[in-house]
N, CA and C atoms as an extended XYZ file, in Angstrom:
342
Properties=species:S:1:pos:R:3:atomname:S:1:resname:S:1:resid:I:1 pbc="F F F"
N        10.187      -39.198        2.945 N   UNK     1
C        10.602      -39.949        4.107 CA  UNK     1
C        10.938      -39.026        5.267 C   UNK     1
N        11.672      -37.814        4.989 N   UNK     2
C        12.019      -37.342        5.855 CA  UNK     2
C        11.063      -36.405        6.838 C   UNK     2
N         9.857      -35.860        6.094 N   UNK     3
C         8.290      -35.618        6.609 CA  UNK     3
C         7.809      -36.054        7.295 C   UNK     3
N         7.712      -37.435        7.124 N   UNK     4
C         6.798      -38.770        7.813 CA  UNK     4
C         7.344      -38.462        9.222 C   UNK     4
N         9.362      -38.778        8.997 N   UNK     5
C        10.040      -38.938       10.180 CA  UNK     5
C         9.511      -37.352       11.358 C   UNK     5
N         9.782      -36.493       10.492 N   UNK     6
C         9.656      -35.288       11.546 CA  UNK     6
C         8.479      -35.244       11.782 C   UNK     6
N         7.293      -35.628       11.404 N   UNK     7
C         5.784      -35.492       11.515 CA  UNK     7
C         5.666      -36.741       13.036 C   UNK     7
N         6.239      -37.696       12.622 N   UNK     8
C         6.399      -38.844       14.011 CA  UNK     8
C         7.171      -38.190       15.135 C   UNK     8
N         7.849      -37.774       14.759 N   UNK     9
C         9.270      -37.351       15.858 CA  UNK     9
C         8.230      -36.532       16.661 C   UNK     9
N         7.847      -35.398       16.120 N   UNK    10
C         6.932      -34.295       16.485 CA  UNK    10
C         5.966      -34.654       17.455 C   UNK    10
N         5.266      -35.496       17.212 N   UNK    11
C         3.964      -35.966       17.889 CA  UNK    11
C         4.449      -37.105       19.041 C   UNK    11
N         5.470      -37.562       18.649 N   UNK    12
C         6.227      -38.726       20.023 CA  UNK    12
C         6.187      -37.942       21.058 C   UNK    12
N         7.106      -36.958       20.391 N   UNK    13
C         7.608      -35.515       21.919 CA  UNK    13
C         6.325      -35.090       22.625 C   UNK    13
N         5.458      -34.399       21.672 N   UNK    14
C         4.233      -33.737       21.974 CA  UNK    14
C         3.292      -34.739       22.841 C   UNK    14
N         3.097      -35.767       22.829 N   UNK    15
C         2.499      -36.629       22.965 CA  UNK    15
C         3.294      -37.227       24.168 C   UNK    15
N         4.359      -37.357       24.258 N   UNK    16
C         4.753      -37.972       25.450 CA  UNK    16
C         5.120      -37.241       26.652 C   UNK    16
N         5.308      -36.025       26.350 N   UNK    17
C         5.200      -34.720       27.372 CA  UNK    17
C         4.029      -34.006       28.157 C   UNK    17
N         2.971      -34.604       27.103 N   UNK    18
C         1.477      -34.067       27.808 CA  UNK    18
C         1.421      -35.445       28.824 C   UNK    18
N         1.872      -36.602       28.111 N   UNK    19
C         1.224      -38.051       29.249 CA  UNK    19
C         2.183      -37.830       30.358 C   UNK    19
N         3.563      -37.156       29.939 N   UNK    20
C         4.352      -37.668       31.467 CA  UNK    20
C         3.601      -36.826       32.607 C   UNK    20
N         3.419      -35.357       31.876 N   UNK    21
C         2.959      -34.148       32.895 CA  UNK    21
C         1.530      -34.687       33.763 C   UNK    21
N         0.650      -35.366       32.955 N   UNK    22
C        -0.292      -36.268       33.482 CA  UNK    22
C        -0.250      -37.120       34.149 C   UNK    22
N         0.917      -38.027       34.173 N   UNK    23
C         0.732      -38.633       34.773 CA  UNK    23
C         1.473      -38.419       35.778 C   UNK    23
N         2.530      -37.434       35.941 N   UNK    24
C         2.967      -36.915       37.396 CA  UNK    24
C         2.263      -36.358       38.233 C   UNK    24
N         1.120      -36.049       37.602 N   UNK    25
C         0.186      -34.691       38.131 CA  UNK    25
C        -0.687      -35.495       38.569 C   UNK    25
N        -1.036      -37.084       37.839 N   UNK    26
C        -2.010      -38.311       38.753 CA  UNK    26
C        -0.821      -39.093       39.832 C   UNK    26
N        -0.119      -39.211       39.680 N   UNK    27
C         0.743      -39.722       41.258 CA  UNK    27
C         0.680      -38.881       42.082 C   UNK    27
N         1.098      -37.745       42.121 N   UNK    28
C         0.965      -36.738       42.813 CA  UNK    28
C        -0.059      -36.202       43.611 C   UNK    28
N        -0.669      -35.707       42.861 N   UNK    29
C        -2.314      -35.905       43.052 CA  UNK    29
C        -2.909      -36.382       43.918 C   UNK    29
N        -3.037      -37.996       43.472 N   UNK    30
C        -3.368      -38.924       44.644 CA  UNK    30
C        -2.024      -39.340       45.841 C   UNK    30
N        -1.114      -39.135       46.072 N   UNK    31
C        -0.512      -39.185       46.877 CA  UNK    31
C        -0.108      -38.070       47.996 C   UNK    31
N        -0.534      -36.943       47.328 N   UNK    32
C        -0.951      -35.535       48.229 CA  UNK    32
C        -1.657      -34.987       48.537 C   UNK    32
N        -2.588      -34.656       47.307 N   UNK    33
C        -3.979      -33.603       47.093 CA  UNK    33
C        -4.866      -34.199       47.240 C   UNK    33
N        -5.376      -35.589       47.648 N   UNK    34
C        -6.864      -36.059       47.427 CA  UNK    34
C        -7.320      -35.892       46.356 C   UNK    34
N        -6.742      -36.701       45.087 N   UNK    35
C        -7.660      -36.875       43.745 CA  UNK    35
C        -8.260      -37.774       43.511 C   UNK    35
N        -8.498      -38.511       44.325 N   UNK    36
C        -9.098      -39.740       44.527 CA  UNK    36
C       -10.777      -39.043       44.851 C   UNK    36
N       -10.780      -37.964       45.443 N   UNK    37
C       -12.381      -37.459       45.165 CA  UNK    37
C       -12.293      -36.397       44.117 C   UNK    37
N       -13.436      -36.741       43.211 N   UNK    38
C       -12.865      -36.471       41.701 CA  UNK    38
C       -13.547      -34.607       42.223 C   UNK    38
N       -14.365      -33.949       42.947 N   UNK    39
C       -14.386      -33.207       43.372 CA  UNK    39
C       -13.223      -31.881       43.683 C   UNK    39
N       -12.355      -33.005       44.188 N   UNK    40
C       -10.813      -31.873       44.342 CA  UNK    40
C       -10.171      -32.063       43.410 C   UNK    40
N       -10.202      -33.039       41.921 N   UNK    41
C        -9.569      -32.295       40.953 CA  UNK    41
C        -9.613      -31.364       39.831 C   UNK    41
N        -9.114      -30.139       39.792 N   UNK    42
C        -9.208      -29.209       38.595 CA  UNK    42
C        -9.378      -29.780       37.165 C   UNK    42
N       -10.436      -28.647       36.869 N   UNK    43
C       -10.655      -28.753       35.604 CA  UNK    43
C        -9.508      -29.455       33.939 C   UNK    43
N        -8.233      -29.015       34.541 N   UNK    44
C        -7.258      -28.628       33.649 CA  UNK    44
C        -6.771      -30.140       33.719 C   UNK    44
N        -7.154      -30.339       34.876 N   UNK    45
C        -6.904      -32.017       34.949 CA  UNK    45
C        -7.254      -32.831       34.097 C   UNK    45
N        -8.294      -32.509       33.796 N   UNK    46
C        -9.346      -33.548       32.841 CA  UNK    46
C        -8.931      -33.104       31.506 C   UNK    46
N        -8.401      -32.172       31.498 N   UNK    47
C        -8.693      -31.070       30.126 CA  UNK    47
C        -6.918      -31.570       29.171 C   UNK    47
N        -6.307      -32.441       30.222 N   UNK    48
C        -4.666      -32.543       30.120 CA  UNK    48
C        -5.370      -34.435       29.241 C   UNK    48
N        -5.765      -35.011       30.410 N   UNK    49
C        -6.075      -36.040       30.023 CA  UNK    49
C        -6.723      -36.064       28.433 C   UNK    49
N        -7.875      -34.986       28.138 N   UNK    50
C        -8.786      -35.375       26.981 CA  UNK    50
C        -7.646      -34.525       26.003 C   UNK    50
N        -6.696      -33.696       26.070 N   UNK    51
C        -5.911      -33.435       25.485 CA  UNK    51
C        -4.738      -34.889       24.676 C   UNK    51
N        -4.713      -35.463       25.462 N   UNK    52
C        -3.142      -36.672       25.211 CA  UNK    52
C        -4.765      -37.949       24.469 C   UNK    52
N        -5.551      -37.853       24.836 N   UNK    53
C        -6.584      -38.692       23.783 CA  UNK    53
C        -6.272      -38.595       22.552 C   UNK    53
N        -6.520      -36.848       21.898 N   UNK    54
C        -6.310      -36.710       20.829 CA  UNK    54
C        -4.851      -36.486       20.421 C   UNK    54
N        -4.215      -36.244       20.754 N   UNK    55
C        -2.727      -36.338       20.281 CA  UNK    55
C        -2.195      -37.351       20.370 C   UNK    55
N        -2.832      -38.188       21.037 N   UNK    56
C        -2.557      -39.966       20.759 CA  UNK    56
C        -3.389      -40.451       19.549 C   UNK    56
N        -4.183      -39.783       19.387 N   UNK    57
C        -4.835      -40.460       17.736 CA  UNK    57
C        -3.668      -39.823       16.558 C   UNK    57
N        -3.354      -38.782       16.667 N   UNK    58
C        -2.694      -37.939       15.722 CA  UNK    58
C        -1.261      -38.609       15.376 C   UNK    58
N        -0.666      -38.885       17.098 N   UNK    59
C         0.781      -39.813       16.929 CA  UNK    59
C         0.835      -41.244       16.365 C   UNK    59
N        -0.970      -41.828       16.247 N   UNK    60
C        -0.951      -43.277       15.605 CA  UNK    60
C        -1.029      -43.046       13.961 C   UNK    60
N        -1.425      -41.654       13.725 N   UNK    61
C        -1.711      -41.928       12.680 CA  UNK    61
C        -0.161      -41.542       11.888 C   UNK    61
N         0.691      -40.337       12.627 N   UNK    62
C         1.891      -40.256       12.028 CA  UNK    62
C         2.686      -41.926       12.233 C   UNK    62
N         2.325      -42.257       12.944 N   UNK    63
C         3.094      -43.873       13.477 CA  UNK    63
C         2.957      -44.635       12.438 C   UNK    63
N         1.720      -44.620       11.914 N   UNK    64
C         1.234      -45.848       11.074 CA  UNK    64
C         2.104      -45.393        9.916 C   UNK    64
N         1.966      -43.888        9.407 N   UNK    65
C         2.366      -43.229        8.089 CA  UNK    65
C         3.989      -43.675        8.117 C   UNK    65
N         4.368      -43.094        9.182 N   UNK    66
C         6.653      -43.729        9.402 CA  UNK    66
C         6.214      -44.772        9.032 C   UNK    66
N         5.248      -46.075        9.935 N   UNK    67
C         5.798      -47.547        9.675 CA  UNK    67
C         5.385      -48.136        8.456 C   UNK    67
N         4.349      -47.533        7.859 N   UNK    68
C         4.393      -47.814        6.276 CA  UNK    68
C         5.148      -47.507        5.096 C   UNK    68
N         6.038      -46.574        5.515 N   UNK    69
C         6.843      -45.700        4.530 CA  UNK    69
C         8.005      -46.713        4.800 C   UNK    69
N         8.498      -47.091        5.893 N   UNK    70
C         9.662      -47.762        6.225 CA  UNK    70
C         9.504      -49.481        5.968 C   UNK    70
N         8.394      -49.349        6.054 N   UNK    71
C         7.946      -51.054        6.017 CA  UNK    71
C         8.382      -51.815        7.368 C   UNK    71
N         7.855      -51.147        8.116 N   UNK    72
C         8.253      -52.126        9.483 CA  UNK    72
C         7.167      -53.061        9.520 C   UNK    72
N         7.249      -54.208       10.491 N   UNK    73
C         7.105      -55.732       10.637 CA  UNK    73
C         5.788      -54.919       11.467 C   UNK    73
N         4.668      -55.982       11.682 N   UNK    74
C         3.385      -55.840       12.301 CA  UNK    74
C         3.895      -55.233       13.838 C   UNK    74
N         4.848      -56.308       14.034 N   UNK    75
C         4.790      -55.924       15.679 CA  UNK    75
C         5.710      -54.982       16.049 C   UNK    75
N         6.527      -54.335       15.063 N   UNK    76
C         7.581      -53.834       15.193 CA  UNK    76
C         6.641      -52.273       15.696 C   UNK    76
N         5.531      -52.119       14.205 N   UNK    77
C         4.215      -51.204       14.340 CA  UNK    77
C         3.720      -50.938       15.662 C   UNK    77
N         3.437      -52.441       16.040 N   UNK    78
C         2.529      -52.174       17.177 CA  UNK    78
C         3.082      -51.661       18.381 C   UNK    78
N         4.946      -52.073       18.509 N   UNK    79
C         5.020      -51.644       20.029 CA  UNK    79
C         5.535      -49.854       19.074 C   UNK    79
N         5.495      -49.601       18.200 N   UNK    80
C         6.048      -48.245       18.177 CA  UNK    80
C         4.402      -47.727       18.461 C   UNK    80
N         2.982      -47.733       18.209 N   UNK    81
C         2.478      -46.855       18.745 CA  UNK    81
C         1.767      -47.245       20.007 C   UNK    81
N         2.096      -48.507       20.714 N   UNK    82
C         1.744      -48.816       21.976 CA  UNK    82
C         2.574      -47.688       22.890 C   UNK    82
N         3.383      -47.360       22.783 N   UNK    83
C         4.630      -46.284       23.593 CA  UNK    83
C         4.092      -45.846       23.462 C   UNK    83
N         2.889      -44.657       22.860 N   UNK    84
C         2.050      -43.744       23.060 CA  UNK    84
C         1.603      -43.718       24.478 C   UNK    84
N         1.157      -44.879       24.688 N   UNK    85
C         0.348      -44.754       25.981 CA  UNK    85
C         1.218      -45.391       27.616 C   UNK    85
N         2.311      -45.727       27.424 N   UNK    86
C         3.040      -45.737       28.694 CA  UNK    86
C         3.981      -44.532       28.983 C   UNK    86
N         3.861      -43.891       29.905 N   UNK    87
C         4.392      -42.593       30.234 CA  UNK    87
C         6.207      -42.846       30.007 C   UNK    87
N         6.592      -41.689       29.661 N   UNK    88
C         7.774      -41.921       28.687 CA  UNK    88
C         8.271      -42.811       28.160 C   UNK    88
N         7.573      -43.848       27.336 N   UNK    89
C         8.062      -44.695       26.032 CA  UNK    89
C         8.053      -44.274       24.762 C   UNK    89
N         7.316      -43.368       24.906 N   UNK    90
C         7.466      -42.261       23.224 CA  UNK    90
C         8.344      -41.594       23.161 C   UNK    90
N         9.271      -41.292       24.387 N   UNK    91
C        10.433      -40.919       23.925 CA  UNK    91
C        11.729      -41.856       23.402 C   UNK    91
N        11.614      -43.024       24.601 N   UNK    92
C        12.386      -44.252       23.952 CA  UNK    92
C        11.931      -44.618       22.318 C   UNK    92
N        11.107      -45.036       22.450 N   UNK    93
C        10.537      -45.792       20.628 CA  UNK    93
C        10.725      -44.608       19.862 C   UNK    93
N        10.421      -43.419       19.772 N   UNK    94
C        11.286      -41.715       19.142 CA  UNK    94
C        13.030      -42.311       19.138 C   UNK    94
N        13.893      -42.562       19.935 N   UNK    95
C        15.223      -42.551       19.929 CA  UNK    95
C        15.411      -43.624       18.785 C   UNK    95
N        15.028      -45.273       19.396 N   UNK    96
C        14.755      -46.403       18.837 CA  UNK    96
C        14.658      -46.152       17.328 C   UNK    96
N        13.796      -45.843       16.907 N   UNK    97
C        13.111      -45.280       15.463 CA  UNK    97
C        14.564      -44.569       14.746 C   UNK    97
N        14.638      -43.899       15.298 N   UNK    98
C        15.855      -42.444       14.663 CA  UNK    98
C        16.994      -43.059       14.508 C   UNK    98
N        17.323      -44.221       15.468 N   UNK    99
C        18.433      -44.555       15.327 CA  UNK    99
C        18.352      -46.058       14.325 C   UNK    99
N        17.554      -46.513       14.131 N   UNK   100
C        17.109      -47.642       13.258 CA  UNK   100
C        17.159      -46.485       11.765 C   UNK   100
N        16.796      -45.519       11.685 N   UNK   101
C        16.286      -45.257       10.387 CA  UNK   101
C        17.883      -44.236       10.081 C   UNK   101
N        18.817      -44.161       10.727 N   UNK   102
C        19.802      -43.786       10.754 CA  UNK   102
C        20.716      -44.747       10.331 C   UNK   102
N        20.802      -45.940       10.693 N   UNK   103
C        21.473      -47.156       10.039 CA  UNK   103
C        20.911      -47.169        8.767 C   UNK   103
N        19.730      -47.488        8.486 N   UNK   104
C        19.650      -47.625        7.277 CA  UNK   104
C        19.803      -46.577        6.634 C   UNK   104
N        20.187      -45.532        6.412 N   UNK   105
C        20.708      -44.418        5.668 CA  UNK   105
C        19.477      -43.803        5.041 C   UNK   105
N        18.078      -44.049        5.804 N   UNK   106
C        16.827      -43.151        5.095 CA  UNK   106
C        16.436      -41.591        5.174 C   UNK   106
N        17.811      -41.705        6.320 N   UNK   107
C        17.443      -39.535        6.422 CA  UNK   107
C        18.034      -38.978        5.745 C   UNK   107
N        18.016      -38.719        4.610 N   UNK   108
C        18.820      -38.294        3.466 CA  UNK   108
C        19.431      -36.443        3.968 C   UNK   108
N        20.185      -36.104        3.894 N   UNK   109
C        20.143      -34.744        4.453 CA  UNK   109
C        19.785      -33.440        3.804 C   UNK   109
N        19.560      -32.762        4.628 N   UNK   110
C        18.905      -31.621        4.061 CA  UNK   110
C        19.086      -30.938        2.756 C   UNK   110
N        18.165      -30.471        2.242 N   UNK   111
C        18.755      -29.880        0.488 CA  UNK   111
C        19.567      -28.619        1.218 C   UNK   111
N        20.204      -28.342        0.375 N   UNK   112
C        21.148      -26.977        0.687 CA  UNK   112
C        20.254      -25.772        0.140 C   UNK   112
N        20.248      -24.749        1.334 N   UNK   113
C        19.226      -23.422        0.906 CA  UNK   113
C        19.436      -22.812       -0.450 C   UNK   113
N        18.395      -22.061       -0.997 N   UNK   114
C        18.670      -21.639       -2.343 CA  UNK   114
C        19.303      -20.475       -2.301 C   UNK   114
Protein backbone atom coordinates (compact mmCIF):
# COMPACT_ATOMS: atom_id res chain seq x y z
CA UNK A 1 0.00 0.00 0.00
CA UNK A 2 2.45 2.23 0.92
CA UNK A 3 4.36 1.89 -2.78
CA UNK A 4 1.26 2.41 -4.71
CA UNK A 5 0.82 5.65 -2.37
CA UNK A 6 4.43 7.02 -3.00
CA UNK A 7 4.45 5.79 -6.68
CA UNK A 8 0.98 8.17 -7.02
CA UNK A 9 2.24 10.89 -4.80
CA UNK A 10 5.40 10.93 -7.08
CA UNK A 11 3.85 11.26 -10.41
CA UNK A 12 0.89 13.84 -9.04
CA UNK A 13 3.94 16.23 -8.18
CA UNK A 14 5.91 15.34 -11.32
CA UNK A 15 3.09 15.59 -13.40
CA UNK A 16 1.52 18.58 -12.09
CA UNK A 17 4.67 20.71 -12.12
CA UNK A 18 5.52 20.01 -15.76
CA UNK A 19 1.51 21.09 -16.63
CA UNK A 20 1.63 24.19 -14.33
CA UNK A 21 5.17 25.30 -15.94
CA UNK A 22 3.22 24.74 -19.30
CA UNK A 23 0.75 26.16 -18.83
CA UNK A 24 2.24 29.43 -17.45
CA UNK A 25 4.59 29.39 -20.22
CA UNK A 26 1.09 29.11 -22.66
CA UNK A 27 -0.57 32.27 -20.88
CA UNK A 28 2.33 33.97 -21.02
CA UNK A 29 3.35 33.23 -24.18
CA UNK A 30 0.34 34.26 -25.80
CA UNK A 31 -0.17 37.24 -23.79
CA UNK A 32 3.45 38.59 -24.47
CA UNK A 33 5.59 36.68 -26.91
CA UNK A 34 3.30 35.98 -29.86
CA UNK A 35 2.66 32.19 -29.51
CA UNK A 36 -0.14 32.34 -31.24
CA UNK A 37 2.30 32.05 -34.46
CA UNK A 38 3.44 28.67 -33.80
CA UNK A 39 6.73 29.96 -35.62
CA UNK A 40 7.81 32.05 -32.47
CA UNK A 41 7.45 29.19 -30.26
CA UNK A 42 10.59 27.23 -29.05
CA UNK A 43 11.24 23.96 -29.47
CA UNK A 44 11.24 23.16 -25.63
CA UNK A 45 7.79 24.32 -25.85
CA UNK A 46 6.48 21.49 -27.58
CA UNK A 47 9.02 19.24 -26.01
CA UNK A 48 7.31 20.40 -22.25
CA UNK A 49 3.91 19.69 -23.71
CA UNK A 50 4.84 16.00 -25.31
CA UNK A 51 6.67 15.57 -22.03
CA UNK A 52 3.29 15.99 -19.46
CA UNK A 53 1.52 13.46 -22.37
CA UNK A 54 3.59 10.85 -21.11
CA UNK A 55 3.78 11.45 -17.52
CA UNK A 56 0.13 11.76 -17.66
CA UNK A 57 -0.12 8.16 -18.91
CA UNK A 58 2.35 7.04 -16.14
CA UNK A 59 0.23 9.16 -13.30
CA UNK A 60 -3.07 7.19 -14.68
CA UNK A 61 -1.58 4.25 -14.44
CA UNK A 62 -0.09 4.82 -10.74
CA UNK A 63 -3.83 6.38 -10.21
CA UNK A 64 -5.60 3.42 -11.32
CA UNK A 65 -2.94 1.07 -9.20
CA UNK A 66 -3.74 3.61 -5.56
CA UNK A 67 -7.51 3.41 -6.62
CA UNK A 68 -7.57 -0.27 -6.91
CA UNK A 69 -5.53 -1.06 -3.95
CA UNK A 70 -7.82 1.31 -1.89
CA UNK A 71 -10.99 0.41 -3.60
CA UNK A 72 -12.21 3.74 -4.43
CA UNK A 73 -15.78 4.29 -6.04
CA UNK A 74 -15.74 4.72 -10.09
CA UNK A 75 -16.03 8.36 -9.81
CA UNK A 76 -14.09 8.86 -6.92
CA UNK A 77 -11.24 7.16 -9.73
CA UNK A 78 -12.21 9.28 -12.26
CA UNK A 79 -11.93 12.79 -10.75
CA UNK A 80 -8.53 11.52 -9.05
CA UNK A 81 -6.96 11.04 -12.56
CA UNK A 82 -8.99 13.78 -14.34
CA UNK A 83 -6.69 16.33 -12.00
CA UNK A 84 -3.99 15.17 -14.17
CA UNK A 85 -5.01 17.36 -16.74
CA UNK A 86 -6.24 20.72 -15.06
CA UNK A 87 -3.24 22.77 -14.12
CA UNK A 88 -2.71 22.37 -10.40
CA UNK A 89 -5.40 19.79 -9.42
CA UNK A 90 -2.83 17.07 -9.01
CA UNK A 91 -1.69 18.72 -6.35
CA UNK A 92 -5.13 19.17 -4.65
CA UNK A 93 -6.43 15.36 -5.44
CA UNK A 94 -2.36 14.40 -4.09
CA UNK A 95 -3.45 16.31 -0.64
CA UNK A 96 -7.22 14.93 -0.91
CA UNK A 97 -5.88 11.28 -1.37
CA UNK A 98 -3.18 11.51 1.60
CA UNK A 99 -5.46 12.83 3.75
CA UNK A 100 -8.39 10.29 3.00
CA UNK A 101 -5.86 7.43 3.22
CA UNK A 102 -4.61 8.94 6.51
CA UNK A 103 -8.04 8.60 8.17
CA UNK A 104 -8.30 5.39 7.27
CA UNK A 105 -5.10 4.36 8.92
CA UNK A 106 -3.59 2.69 5.46
CA UNK A 107 -0.07 4.33 5.80
CA UNK A 108 1.20 2.01 8.08
CA UNK A 109 4.63 3.54 9.18
CA UNK A 110 7.83 2.95 8.26
CA UNK A 111 9.71 -0.39 9.31
CA UNK A 112 12.46 0.69 11.64
CA UNK A 113 16.11 0.49 9.91
CA UNK A 114 18.04 -2.67 10.46
Amino acid sequence: MRGAFLRYRVMAYVTGVVLAVAFVWLVVGRLFWGYEDAAMRPALYGYLWIAHGWLYFLYLVAGVDLAFRIRYSVLKTLAILVAGTVPFMSFVAEHLVHKDIAARGLLDPAPPPP
